[in-house]
N, C-alpha and C positions, 0 to 999 in steps of 0.2 A: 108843799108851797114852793114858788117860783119866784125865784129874787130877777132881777134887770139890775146888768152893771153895765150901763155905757159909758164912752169917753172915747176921745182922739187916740189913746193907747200911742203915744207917738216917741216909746216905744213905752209896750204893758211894763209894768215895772213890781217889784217885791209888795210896792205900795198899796199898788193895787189888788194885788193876792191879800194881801193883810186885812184886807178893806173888806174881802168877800168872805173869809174866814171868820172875822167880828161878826158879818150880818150872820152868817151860817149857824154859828155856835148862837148867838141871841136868837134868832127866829126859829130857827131849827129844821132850815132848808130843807129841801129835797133835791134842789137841783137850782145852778146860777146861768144866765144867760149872759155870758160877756156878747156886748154888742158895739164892736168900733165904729166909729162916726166916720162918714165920708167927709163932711166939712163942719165943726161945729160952729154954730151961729156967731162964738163968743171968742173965738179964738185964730192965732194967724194960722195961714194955709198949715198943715204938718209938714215936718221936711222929710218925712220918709210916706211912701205911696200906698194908696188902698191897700193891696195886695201882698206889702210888704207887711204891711200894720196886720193882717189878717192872720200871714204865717205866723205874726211873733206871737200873738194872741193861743192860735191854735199848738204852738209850740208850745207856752206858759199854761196851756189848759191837759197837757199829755199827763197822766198819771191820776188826775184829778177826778173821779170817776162824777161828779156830782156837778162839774162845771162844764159847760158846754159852749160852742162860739156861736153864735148867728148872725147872719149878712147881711141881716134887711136892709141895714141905712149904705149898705155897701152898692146896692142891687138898683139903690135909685138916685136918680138925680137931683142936684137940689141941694140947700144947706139939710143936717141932718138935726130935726126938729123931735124932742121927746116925746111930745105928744101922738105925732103920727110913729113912732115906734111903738108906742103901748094899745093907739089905738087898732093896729097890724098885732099885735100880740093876742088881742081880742079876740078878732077876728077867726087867727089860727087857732087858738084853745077857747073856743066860746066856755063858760061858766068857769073860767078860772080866772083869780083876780094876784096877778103879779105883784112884788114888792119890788118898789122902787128904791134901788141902795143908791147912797150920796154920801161921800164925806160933806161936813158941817162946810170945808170948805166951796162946795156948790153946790150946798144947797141952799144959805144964805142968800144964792140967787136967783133963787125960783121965781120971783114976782114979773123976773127981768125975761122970761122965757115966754117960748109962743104959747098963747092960750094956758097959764097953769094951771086954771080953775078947772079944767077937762081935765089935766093929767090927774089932778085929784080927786078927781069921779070916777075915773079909770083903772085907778092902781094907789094903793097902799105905801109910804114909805115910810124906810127906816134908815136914820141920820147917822152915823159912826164920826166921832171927832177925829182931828185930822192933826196931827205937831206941830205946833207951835197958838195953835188956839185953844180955848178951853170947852170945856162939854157945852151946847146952848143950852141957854137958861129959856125957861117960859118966855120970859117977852122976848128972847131975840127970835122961837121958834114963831111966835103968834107976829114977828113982826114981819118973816120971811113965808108968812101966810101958811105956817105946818102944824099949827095947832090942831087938837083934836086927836086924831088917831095917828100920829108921826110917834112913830118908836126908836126913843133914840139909843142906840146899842151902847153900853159899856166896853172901853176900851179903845185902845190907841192903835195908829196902822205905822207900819214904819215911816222913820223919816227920808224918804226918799221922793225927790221930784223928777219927772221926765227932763228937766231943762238942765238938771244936772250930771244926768246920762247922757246927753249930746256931746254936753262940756267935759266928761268924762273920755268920752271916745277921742274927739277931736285932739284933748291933750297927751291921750294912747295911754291913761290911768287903766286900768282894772275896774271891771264891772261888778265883784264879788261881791256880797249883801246889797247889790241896786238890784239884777234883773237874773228869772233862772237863767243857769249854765246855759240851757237848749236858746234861749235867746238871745245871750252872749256871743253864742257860736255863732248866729245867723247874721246879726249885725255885722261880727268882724268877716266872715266868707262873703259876704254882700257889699262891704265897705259903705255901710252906713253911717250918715250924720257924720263925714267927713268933712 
């Protein structure tokens, strides 16, 4: 089974490693596809670049024998839409049906995204709560349109945000429990989110 972990990664964070480990261990992966967004629909520009976002990813994915990066939304033009990622995932693995990972934090906002109703035709998801919210309940999953087959994983990802590693950098804090070491290093040789 093939989980999809996309996001801006602006930069990949512990959080998100956390996040892929809960699906892992609940669905019983085989293999993760981190896939960073060239622009997501929802979010402002990132302050660090495709390319940049791409190493720190493949940096954060070294060791990891079961996670893997993939470029598609890097490769094209455009905001980077979930849908046309999964429906590009199809294509590439015809008869396999990926799990779509989300913390509870965006997934709550599925309805708000291109076409959800396709990505749900498409691919399988599983919800992991995220710190400072609580597990969803039935109706908040049936009201974020995830009712039915949405599996929501037991357990917590750390608390750690991207916006707080920018904040972190900029005031020359340590990165230690935000991001791996390998992406620690690349930000500071790079002088990112200065």
């Amino acid at each position: 089974m093939t989980g999809i972990l996309g996001g801006t990664f602006d930069p990949i964070h512990l959080g998100h490693l956390g996040l892929a480990e809960v699906a892992r261990e609940c669905l019983g992966l085989d293999r993760l596809l981190l896939v960073p967004a060239a622009r997501s629909p929802h979010k402002p520009e990132p302050a660090a670049g495709p390319q940049a976002r791409l190493e720190m990813c493949r940096l954060a994915a070294q060791g990891l024998d079961w996670v893997e990066v993939w470029d598609f939304e890097l490769t094209r033009s455009g905001p980077s839409y979930t849908v046309e990622t999964v429906e590009a995932y199809r294509r590439l693995w015809p008869g396999s049906r990926p799990v779509l990972i989300l913390g509870w934090d965006t997934a709550r906002e599925l309805p708000s995204w291109e076409r959800p109703q396709a990505i749900l035709e498409l691919a399988d998801v599983a919800v992991v709560p995220r710190p400072g919210l609580p597990a969803p309940s039935l109706g908040e999953l049936v009201g974020a349109g995830l009712a039915g087959t949405t599996v929501v994983c037991p357990g917590y990802t750390a608390p750690v945000q991207s916006t707080q590693i920018r904040e972190a950098v900029r005031a020359g804090d340590s990165l230690a429990e935000l991001v791996p070491t390998t992406v620690a290093a690349y930000i500071f040789a790079n002088k990112l989110y200065l």
